[in-house]
N, CA, C and O of each residue as an XYZ file, in Angstrom:
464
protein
N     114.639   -179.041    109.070
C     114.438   -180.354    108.546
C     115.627   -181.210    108.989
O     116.813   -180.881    109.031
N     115.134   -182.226    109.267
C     116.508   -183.608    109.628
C     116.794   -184.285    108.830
O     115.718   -184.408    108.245
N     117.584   -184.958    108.234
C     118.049   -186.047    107.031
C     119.480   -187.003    107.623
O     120.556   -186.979    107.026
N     119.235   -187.825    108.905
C     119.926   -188.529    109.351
C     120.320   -187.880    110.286
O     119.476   -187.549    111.118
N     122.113   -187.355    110.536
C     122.358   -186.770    111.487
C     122.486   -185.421    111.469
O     122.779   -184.786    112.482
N     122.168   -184.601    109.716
C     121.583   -183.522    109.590
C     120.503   -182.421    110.083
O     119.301   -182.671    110.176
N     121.145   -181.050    110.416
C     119.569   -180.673    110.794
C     119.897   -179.616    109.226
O     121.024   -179.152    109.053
N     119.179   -179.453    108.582
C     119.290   -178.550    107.628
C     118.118   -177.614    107.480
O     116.938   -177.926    107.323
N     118.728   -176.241    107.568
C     117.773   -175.060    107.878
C     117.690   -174.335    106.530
O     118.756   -173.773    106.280
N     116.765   -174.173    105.593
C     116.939   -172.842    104.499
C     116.820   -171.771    104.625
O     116.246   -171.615    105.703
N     117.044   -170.685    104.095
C     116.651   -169.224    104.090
C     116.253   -168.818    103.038
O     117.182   -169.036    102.261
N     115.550   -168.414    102.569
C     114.967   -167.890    101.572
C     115.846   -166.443    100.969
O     115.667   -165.395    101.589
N     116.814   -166.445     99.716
C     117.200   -165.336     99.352
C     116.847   -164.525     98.187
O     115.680   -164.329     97.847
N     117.700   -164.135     97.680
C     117.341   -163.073     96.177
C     117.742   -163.888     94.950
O     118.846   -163.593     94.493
N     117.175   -164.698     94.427
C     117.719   -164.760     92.868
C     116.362   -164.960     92.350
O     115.387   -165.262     93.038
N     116.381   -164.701     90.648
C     115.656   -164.797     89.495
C     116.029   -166.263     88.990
O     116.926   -166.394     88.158
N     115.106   -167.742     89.664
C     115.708   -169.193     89.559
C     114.150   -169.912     88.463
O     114.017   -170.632     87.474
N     113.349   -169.232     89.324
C     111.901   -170.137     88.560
C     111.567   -170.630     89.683
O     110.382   -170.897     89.887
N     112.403   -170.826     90.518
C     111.877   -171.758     91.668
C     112.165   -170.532     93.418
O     112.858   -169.528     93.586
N     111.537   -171.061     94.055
C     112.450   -170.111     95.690
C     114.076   -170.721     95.712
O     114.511   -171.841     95.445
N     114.793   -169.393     96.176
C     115.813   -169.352     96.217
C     116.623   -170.154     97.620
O     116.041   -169.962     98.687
N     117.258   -170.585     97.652
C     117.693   -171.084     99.294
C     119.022   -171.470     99.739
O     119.597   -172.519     99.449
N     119.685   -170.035    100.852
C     120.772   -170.121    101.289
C     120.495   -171.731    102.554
O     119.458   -172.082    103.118
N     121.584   -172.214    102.589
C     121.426   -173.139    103.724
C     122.322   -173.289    104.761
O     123.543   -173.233    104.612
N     121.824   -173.454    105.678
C     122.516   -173.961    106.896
C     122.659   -175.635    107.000
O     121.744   -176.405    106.708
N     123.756   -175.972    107.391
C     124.062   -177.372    107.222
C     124.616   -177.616    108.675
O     125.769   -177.262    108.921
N     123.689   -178.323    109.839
C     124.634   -178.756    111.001
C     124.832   -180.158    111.184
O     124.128   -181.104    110.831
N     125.865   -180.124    111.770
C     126.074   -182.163    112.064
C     127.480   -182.282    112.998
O     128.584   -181.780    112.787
N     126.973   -183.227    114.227
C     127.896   -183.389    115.061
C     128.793   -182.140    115.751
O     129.944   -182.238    116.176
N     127.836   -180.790    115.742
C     128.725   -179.798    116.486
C     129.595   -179.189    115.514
O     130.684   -178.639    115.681
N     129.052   -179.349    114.668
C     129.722   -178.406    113.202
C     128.677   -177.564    112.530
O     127.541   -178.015    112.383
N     129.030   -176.272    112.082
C     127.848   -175.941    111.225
C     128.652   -175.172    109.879
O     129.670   -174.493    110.012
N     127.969   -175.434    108.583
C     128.240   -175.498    107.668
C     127.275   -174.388    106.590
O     126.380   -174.999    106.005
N     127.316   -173.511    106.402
C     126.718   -172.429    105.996
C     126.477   -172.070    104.135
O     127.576   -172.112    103.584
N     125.662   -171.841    103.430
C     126.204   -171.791    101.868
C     125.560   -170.904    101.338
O     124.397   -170.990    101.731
N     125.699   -170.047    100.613
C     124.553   -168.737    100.333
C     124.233   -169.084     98.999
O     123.820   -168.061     98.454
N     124.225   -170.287     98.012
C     123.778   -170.103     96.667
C     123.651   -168.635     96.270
O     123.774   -167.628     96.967
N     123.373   -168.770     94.979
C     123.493   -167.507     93.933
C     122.463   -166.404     95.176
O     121.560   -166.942     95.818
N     122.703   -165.218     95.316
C     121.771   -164.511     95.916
C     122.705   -162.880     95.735
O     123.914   -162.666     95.810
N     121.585   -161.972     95.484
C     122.744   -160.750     95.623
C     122.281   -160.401     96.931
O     121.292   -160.889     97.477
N     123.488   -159.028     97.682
C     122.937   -159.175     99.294
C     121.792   -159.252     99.379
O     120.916   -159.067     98.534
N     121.721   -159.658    100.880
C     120.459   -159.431    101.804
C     120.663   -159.882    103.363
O     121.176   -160.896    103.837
N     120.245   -159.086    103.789
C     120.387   -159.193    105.359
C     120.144   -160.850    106.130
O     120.646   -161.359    107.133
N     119.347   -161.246    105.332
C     119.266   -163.047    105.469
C     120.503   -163.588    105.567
O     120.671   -164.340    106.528
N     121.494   -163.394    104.771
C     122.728   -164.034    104.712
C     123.802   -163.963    106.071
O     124.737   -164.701    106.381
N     123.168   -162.593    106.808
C     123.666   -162.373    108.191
C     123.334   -163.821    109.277
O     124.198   -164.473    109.863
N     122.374   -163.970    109.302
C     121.142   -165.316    109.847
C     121.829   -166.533    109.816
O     122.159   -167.114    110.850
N     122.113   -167.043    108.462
C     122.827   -168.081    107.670
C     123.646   -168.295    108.323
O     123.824   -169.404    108.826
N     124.665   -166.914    108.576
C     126.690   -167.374    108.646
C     126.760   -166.889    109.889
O     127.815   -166.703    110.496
N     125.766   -166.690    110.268
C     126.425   -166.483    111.783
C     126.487   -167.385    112.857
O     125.494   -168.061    113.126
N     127.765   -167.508    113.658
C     128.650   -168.436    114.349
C     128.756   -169.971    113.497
O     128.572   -171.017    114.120
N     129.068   -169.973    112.038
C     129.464   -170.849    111.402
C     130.547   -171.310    111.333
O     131.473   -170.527    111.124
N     130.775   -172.473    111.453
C     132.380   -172.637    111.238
C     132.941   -172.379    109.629
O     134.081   -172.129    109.236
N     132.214   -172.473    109.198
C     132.079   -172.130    107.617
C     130.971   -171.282    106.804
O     129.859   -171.543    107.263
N     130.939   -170.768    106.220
C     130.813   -170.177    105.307
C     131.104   -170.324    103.943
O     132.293   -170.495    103.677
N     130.250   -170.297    102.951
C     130.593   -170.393    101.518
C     129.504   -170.158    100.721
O     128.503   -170.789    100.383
N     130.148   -168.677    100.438
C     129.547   -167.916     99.661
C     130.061   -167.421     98.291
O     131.185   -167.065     97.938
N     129.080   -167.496     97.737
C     129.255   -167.005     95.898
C     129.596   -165.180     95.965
O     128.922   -164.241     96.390
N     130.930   -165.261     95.344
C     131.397   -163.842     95.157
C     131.670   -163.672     93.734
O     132.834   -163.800     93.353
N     130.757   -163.403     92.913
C     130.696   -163.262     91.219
C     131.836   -162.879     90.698
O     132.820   -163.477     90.262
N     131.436   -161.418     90.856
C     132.245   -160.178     90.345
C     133.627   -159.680     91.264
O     133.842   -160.417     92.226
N     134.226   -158.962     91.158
C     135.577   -158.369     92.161
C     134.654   -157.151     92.894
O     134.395   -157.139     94.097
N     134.196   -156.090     91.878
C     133.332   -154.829     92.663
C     132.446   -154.628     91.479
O     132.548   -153.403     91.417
N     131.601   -154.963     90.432
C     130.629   -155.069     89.995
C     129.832   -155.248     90.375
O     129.930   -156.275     91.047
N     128.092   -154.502     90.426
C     127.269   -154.916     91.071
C     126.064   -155.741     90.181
O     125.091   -155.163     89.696
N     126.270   -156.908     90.089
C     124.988   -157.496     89.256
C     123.656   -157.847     90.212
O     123.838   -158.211     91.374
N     122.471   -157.733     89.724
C     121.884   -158.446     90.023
C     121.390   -159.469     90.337
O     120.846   -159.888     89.315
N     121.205   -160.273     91.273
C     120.907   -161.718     91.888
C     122.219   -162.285     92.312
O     122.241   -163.479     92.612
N     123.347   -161.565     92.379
C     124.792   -162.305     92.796
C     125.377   -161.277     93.457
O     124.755   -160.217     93.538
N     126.593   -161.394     94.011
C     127.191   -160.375     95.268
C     128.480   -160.631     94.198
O     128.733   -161.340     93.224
N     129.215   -159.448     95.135
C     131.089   -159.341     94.417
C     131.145   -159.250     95.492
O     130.260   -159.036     96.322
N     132.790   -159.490     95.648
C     133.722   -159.175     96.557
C     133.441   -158.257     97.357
O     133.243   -158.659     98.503
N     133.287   -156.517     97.102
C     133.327   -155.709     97.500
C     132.409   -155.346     98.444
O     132.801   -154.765     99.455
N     130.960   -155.654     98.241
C     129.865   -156.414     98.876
C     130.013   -157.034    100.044
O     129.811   -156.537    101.152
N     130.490   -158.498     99.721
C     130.829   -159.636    100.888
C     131.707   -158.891    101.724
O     131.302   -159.072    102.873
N     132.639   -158.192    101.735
C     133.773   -157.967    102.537
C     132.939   -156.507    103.398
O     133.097   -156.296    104.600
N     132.225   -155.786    102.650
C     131.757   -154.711    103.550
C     130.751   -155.197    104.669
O     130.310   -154.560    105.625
N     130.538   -156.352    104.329
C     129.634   -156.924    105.444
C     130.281   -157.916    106.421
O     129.831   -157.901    107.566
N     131.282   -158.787    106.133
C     132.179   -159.523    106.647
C     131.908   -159.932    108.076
O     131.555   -161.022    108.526
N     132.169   -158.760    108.689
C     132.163   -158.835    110.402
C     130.945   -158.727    110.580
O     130.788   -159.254    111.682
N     129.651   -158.284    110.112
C     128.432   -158.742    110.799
C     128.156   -160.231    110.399
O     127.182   -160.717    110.973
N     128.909   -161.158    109.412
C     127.811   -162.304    109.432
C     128.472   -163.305    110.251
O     128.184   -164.476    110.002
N     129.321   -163.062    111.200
C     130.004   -163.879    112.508
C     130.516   -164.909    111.954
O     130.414   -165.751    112.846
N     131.010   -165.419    111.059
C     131.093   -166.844    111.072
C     133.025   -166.820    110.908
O     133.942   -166.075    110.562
N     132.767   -168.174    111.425
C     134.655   -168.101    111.797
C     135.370   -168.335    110.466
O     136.589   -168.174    110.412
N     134.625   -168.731    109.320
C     135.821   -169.045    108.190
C     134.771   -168.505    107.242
O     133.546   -168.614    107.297
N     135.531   -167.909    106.374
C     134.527   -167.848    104.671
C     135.432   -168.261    103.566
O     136.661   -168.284    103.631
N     134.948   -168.475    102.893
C     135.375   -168.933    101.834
C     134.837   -168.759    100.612
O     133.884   -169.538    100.613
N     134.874   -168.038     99.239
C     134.218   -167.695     98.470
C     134.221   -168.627     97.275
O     135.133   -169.441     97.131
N     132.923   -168.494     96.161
C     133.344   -169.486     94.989
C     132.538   -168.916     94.559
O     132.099   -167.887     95.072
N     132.024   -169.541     93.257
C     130.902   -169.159     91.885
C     131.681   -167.770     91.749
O     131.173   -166.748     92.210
N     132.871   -167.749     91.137
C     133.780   -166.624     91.144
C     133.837   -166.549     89.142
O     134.182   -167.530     88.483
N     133.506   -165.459     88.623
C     133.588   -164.851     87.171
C     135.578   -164.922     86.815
O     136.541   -165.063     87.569
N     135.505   -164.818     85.954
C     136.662   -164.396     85.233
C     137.370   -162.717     85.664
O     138.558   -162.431     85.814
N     136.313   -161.936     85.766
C     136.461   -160.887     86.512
C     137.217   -161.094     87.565
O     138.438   -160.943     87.606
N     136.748   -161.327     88.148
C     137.044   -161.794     89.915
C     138.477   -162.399     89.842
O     139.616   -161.983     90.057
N     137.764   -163.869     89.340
C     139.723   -164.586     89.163
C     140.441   -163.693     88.758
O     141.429   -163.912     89.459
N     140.654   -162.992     88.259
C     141.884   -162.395     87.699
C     142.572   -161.064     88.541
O     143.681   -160.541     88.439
N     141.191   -160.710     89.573
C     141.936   -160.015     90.533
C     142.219   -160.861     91.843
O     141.912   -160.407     92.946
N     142.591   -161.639     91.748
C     142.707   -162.869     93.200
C     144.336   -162.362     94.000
O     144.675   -162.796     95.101
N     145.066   -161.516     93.286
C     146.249   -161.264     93.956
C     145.657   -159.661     95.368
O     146.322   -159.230     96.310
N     144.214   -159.212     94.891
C     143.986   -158.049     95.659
C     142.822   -158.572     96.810
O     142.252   -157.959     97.711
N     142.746   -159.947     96.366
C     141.540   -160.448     97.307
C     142.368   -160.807     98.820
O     143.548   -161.035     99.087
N     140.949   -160.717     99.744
C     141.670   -160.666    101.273
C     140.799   -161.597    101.685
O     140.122   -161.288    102.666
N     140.599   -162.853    101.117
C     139.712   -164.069    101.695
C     139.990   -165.294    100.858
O     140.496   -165.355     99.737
N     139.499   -166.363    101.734
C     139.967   -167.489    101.115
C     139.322   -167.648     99.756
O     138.585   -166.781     99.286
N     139.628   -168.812     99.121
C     138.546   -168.806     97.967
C     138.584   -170.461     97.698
O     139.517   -171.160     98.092
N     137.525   -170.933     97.029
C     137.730   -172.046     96.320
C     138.171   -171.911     95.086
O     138.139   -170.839     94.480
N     138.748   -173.308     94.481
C     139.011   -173.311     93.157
C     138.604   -174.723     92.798
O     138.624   -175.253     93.909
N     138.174   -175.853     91.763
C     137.919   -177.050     91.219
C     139.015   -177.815     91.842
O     140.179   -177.863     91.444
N     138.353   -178.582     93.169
C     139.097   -179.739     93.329
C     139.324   -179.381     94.457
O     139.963   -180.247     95.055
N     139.059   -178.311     95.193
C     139.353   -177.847     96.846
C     138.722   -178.660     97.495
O     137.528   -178.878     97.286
N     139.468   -179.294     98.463
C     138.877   -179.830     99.545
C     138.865   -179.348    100.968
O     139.952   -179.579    101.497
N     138.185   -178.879    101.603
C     138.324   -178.228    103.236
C     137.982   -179.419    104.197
O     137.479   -180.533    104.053
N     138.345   -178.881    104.962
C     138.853   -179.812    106.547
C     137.612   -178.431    107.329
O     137.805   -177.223    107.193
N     136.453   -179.029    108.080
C     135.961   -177.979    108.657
C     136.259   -178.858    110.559
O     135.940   -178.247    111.579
């Protein structure tokens, strides 16, 4: 789909929403911009982030495995297959925050701004 100088692509992932779920691809001007909303893995998310300049994906838990959401432990075992040059994680639990001194990826926090 196009929306100006947008091309925006969905993927269809894993969550329990009411509605279809949808990781997106975001390109514009030779940039591409990648986002996995709530989803626990799935090989789709490979599709999404690959050769992205970004990435930003929801990492819940630290190594908990819930349903319909990914942890850390998850994202990082997959890391190098989803190609993309930057990740950056968010929709991060209390869990998670509190292990941020053992984490090995960027992260967001309220009020981050990136430069892609």
């Amino acid at each position: 789909m196009q929306v100006a100088d947008l091309v925006i692509t969905p993927f269809q992932v894993v969550h329990a929403s009411g509605a279809p779920p949808y990781a997106l691809r975001v390109e514009c001007q030779g940039k591409v911009i990648a986002y996995s909303g709530d989803t626990e893995w799935t090989d789709t998310l490979i599709a999404v982030a690959q050769g992205a300049n970004l990435f930003i994906c929801e990492a819940y838990y630290y190594d908990k495995k819930m349903k319909y959401h990914l942890d850390y432990y998850t994202l990082m075992a997959h890391r190098d297959a989803l190609g993309c040059k930057r990740l950056i994680m968010t929709h991060m639990n209390d869990d998670l925050l509190s292990q941020l001194e053992n984490v090995d990826a960027e992260y967001a926090e309220d009020g981050t701004c990136i430069n892609v």
